[in-house]
C-alpha positions in Angstrom: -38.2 141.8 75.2 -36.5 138.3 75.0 -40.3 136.6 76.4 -42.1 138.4 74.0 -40.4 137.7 70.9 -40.2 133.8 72.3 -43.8 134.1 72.4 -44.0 135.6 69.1 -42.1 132.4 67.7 -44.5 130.1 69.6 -47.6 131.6 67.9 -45.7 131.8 64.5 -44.6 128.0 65.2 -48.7 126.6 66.0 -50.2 128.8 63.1 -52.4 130.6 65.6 -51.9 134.1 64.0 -54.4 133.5 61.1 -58.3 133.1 62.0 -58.7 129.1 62.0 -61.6 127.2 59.4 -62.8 124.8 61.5 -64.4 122.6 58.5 -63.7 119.7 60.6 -66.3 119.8 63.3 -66.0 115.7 64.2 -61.7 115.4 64.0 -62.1 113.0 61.4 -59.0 114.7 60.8 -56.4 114.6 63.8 -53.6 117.4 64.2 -50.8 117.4 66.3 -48.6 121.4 67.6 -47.6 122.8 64.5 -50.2 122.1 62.0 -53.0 123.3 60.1 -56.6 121.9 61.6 -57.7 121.9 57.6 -56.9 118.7 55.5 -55.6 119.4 52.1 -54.6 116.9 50.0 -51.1 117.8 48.8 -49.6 115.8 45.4 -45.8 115.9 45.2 -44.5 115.5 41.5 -41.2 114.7 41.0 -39.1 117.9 39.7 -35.6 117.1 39.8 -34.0 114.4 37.1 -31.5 112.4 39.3 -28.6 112.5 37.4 -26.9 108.7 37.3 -22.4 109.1 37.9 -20.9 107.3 35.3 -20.1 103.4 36.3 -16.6 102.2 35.6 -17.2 100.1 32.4 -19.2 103.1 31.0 -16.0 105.4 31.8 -13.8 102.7 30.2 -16.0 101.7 26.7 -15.2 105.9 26.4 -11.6 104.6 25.5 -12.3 104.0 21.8 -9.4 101.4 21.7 -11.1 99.7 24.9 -13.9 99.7 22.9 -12.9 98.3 19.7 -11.3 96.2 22.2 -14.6 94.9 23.5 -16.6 94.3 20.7 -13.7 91.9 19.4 -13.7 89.8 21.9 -17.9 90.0 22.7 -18.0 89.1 18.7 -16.6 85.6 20.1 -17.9 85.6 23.7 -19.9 88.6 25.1 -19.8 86.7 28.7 -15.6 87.0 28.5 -15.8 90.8 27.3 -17.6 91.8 30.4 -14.7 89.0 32.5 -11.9 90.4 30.9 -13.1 93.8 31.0 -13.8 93.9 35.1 -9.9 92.2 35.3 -8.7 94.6 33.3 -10.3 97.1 35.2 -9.0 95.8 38.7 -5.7 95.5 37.5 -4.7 98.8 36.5 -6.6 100.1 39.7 -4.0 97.5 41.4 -0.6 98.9 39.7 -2.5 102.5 39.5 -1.9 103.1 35.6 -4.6 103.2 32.9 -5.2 100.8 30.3 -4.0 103.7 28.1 -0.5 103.7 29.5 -0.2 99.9 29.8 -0.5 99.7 26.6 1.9 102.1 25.4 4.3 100.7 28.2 3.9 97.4 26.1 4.4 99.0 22.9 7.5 101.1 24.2 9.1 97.9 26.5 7.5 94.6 26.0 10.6 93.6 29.0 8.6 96.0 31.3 5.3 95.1 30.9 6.5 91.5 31.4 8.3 92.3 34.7 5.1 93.9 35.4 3.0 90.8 35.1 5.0 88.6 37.3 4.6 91.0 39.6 1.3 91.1 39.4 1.3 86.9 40.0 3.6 87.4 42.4 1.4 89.8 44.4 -1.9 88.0 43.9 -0.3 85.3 45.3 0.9 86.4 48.1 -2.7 87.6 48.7 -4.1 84.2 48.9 -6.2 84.0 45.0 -6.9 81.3 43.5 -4.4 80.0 41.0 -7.1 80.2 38.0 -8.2 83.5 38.8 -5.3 84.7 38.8 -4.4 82.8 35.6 -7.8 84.4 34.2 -6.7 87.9 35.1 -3.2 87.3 33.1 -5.5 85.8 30.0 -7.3 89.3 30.0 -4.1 91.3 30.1 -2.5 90.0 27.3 -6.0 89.5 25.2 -5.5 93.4 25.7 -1.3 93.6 24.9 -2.9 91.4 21.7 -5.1 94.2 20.6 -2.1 96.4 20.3 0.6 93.6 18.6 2.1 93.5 21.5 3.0 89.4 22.5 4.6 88.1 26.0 6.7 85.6 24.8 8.4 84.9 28.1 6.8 82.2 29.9 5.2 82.7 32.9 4.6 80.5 35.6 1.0 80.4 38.0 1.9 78.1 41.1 -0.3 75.0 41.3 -2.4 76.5 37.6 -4.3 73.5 37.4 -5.6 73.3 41.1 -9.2 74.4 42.8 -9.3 75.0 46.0 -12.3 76.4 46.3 -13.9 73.0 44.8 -11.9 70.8 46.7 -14.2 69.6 48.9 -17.3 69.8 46.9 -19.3 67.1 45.8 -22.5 65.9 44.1 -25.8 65.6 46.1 -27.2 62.4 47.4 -30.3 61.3 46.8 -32.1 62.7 50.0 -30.2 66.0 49.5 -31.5 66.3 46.5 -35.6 65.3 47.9 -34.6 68.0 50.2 -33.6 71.0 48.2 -36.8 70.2 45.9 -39.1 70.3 48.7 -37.7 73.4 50.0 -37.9 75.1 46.5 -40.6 77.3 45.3 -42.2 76.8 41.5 -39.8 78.8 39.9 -36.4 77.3 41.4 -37.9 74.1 41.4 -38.4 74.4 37.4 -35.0 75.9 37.1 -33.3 72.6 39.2 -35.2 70.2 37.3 -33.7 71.7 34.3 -30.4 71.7 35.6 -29.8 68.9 37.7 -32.4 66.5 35.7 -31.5 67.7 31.9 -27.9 68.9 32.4 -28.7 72.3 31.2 -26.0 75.0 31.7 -28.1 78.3 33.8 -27.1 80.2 30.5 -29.3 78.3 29.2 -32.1 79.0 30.8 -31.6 83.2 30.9 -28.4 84.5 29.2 -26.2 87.0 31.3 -28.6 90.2 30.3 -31.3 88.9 30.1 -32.0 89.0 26.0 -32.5 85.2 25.4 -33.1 82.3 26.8 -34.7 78.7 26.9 -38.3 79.2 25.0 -41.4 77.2 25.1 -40.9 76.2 21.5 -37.7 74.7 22.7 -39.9 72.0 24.2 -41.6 70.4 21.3 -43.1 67.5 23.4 -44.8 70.2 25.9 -48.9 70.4 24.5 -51.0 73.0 25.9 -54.6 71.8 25.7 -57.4 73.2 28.1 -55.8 75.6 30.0 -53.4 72.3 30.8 -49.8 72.0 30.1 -48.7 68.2 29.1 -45.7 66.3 27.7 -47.1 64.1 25.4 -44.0 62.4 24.7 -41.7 60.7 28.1 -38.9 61.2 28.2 -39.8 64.9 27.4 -36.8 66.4 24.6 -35.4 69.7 25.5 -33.9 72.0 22.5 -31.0 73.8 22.8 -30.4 76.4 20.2 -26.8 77.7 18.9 -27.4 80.9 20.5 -27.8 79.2 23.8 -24.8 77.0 23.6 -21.5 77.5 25.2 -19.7 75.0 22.6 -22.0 77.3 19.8 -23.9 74.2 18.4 -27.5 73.1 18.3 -28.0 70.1 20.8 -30.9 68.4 22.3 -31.3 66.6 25.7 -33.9 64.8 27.7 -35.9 65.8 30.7 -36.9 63.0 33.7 -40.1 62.3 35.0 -39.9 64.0 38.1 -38.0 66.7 36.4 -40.7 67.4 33.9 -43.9 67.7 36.8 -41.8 70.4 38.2 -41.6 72.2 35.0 -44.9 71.8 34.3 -46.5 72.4 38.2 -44.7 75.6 37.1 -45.9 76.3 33.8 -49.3 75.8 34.7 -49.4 78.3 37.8 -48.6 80.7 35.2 -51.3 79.7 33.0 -53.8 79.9 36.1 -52.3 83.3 37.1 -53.9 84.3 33.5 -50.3 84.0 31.5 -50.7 83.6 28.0 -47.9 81.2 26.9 -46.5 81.2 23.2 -44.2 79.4 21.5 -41.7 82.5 22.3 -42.5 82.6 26.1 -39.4 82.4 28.1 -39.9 78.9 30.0 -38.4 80.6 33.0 -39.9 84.0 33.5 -39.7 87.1 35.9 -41.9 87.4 38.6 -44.9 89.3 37.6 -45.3 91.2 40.8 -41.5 92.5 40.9 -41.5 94.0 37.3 -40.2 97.7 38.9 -37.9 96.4 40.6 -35.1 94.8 37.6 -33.1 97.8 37.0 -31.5 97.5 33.7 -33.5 94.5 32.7 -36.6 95.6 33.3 -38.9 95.3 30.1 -36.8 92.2 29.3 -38.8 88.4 28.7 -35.8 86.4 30.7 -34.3 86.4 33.9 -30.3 86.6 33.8 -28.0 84.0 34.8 -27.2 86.0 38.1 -30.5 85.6 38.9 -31.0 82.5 38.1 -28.1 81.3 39.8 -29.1 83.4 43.2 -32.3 81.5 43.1 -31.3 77.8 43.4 -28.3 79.3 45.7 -30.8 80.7 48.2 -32.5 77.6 48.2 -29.5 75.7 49.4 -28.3 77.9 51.9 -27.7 77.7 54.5 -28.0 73.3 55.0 -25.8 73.0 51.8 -22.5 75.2 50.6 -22.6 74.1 47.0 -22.6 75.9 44.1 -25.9 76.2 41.6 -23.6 74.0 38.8 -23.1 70.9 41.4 -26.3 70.0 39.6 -25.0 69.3 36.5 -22.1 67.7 38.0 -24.9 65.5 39.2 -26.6 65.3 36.1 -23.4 63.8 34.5 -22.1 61.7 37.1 -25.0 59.8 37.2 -24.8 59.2 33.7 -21.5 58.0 34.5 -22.7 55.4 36.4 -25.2 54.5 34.4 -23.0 54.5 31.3 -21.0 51.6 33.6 -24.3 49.5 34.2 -24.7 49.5 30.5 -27.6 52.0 30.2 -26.2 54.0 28.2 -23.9 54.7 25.5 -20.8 57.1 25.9 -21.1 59.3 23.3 -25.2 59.9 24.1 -23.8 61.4 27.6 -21.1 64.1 26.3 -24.0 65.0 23.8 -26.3 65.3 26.4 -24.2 67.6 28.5 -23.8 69.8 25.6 -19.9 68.7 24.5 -19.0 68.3 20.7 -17.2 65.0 21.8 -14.3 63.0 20.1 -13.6 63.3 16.0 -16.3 59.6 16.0 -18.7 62.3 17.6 -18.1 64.8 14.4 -20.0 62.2 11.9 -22.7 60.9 14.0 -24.1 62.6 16.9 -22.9 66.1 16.1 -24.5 66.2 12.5 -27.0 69.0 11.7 -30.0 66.6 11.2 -29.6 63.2 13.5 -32.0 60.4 12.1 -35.0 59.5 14.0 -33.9 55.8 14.6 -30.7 57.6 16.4 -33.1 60.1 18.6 -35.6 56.7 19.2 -32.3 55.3 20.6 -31.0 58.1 22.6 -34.2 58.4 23.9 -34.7 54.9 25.1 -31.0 55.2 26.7 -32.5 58.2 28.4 -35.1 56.8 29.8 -33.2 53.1 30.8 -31.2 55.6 32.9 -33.7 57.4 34.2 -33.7 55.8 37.8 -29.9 57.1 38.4 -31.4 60.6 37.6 -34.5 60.1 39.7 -33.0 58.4 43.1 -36.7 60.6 45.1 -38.6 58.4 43.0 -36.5 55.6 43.9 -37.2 56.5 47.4 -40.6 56.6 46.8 -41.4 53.2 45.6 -39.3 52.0 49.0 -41.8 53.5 51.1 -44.9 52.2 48.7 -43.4 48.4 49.1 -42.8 48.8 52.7 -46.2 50.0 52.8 -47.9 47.4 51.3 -45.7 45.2 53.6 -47.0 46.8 56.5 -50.7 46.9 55.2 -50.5 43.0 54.4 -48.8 42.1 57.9 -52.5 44.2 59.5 -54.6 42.0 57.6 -52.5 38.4 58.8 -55.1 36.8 61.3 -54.2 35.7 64.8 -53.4 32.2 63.8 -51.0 33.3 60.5 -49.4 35.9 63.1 -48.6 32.8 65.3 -47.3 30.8 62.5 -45.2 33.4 60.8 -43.1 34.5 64.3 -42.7 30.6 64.9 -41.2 30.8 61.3 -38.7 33.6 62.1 -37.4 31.9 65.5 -36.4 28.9 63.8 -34.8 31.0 60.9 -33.0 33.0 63.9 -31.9 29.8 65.9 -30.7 28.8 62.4 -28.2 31.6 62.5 -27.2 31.3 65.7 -26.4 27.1 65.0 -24.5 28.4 62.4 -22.2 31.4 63.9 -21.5 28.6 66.9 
């Protein structure tokens, strides 16, 4: 009984019980145990909605007060909503309470919720953080005490506040680093160095931290499209940075180098060939076309976040260099600095550059509304007198082109001139040696 119901289950299991249509008389079609010998072409349609869990800032914006919260502080800074937010979020996981019942422990025992603070320091200490993220974390705790009248007035001490370990032993590229991080870079992070390291442009700049704005092509009023051909028809090219953009929440301009500017516009014009049409409000930095299903909660959206942004340029420096993506605008200042030493150029030109407001002299000249064009003429002219700290490849370059020409001359000496010029250089060598003796 036992074999004849196990061959029962093998005939049920190779489909053998029903007559067979062989419509396949030349196994186009192959068919291994188990399945049918007739091809049908089976569609599967998606029947089920998968239903998303709830992500921890969505569970806490459900807190009206963490809401109104929120919105307060994104009002002034949306990038220090979602900061303090996350802290606030990781800290009452920490001490297992809910911002709910900090904030009534603050209202009931301001005492307490002091105690419980320096507790916190002390912990995070102990656990090895960094002194300013841990003096961030506090900053977000109280900005949400604040909300609810609730002030620390005791005065709390961070060990060490001012210090950055984590920076300590960072510094700004050399010259031939910096050759070699462009020539490993692709279009894209190539444009978005340029613009960093070569303008001084902050990555928010370029894509803000969801993706809604960002650096346009009418922010480049010297860039002329003309024949399928993207051009600067003005060198140094200018680079607008609107109030939107700006961390400091001002309207600034800056300048873009030589090299600098044929890497934005080597990548501007591969998206021109690759049949982009670019308006004045094209992103200058765009997503790739071919990953447009793949941006999650971005997708639909004209700019690439900072995140993303700043992934890009780090990939590119991994693993030869453990910087972060803003060493390039340390660069982009300090060689400012030194060229603000060599006379090039004048003080106040370089904080406005980097995007600062500057001293109170700063409020009534280079941080009015509407500069004059004598003063952008000038600041231009500085720009470009200090273009050759910015541009240390091309520097490079014209090394190679006079050692070249060297070279090239010395190949074309005839035998005779040969014989006279190494007679010249023993007697300047027996010279020297006279000399030391």
């Amino acid at each position: 009984m036992a074999i004849a119901e196990s061959a029962d289950s093998i005939k049920k299991r190779v489909n053998t019980t029903n007559p067979l249509v062989l419509t396949d008389e030349d196994c186009i079609v192959q068919s291994d145990v188990g399945k049918k010998l007739t091809y049908k072409k089976t569609i599967y349609t998606k029947t089920q909605t998968i239903r998303k869990k709830p992500t921890k800032k969505a569970k806490l914006l459900a807190i009206p007060d963490v809401k109104r919260w929120y919105d307060n502080v994104a009002r002034g800074s949306p990038v220090s909503a979602e900061i303090n937010l996350r802290r606030l979020s990781k800290f009452c996981e920490d001490n297992k309470i809910t911002p709910t019942q900090l904030a009534e422990l603050g209202i009931a025992d301001v005492r307490k919720v002091t105690d419980l603070l320096q507790d916190q320091i002390s912990w995070m200490e102990s656990q090895g953080k960094a002194p300013q993220y841990i003096k961030g974390t506090i900053t977000a705790i109280k900005s949400w005490l604040h909300h609810f009248d609730v002030f620390i007035k005791r005065r709390i001490k961070i060990t060490d506040v001012d210090s950055t370990p984590t920076l300590a032993n960072e510094r700004v590229p050399e010259g031939y680093e910096l050759a070699e991080l462009f020539s490993r870079a692709n279009l894209r992070a190539g444009a978005v160095m340029s613009l960093i390291g070569k303008a001084g442009l902050r990555p928010e700049v370029l894509g803000n931290h969801n993706a809604t704005d960002g650096l346009m092509i009418k922010d480049l009023p010297d860039l002329e499209i003309k024949h399928g051909m993207a051009t600067f028809s003005n060198k140094p090219s200018k680079v607008l940075v609107r109030k939107t953009l700006s961390k400091a929440r001002h309207e600034y301009f800056t300048f873009l180098t030589d090299l600098g500017g044929k890497s934005l516009l080597a990548y501007l014009n591969e998206r021109i060939v690759s049949g982009e049409m670019l308006t004045p409000e094209s992103p200058v930095i765009a997503p790739f076309a071919k990953y447009e299903r793949f941006r999650g909660e971005n997708k639909g959206k004209r700019f690439v976040e900072t995140l993303t942004i700043r992934r890009e340029v780090q990939k590119i420096m991994r693993p030869r260099f453990l910087w972060r993506p803003y060493v390039l605008r340390a660069y982009f200042d300090t060689q400012l600095l030194i060229a603000e030493s060599r006379g090039k150029i004048a003080h106040d030109f370089r904080v406005f550059f980097m995007g600062h407001k500057g001293s109170m002299e700063a409020k009534y000249t280079t941080n009015k509304g509407i500069l004059p064009d004598l003063l952008i003429n000038e600041m231009r002219n500085a720009f470009s007198r200090s273009e050759e700290f910015l541009d240390l490849e091309k520097v490079n370059d014209q090394q190679l082109k006079k050692q070249k020409e060297t070279t090239e001359k010395l190949g074309n000496l005839t035998q005779e001139e040969l014989e006279l010029l190494q007679k010249l250089l023993a007697k300047i060598d027996n010279s020297k040696t006279s000399m030391t003796n």
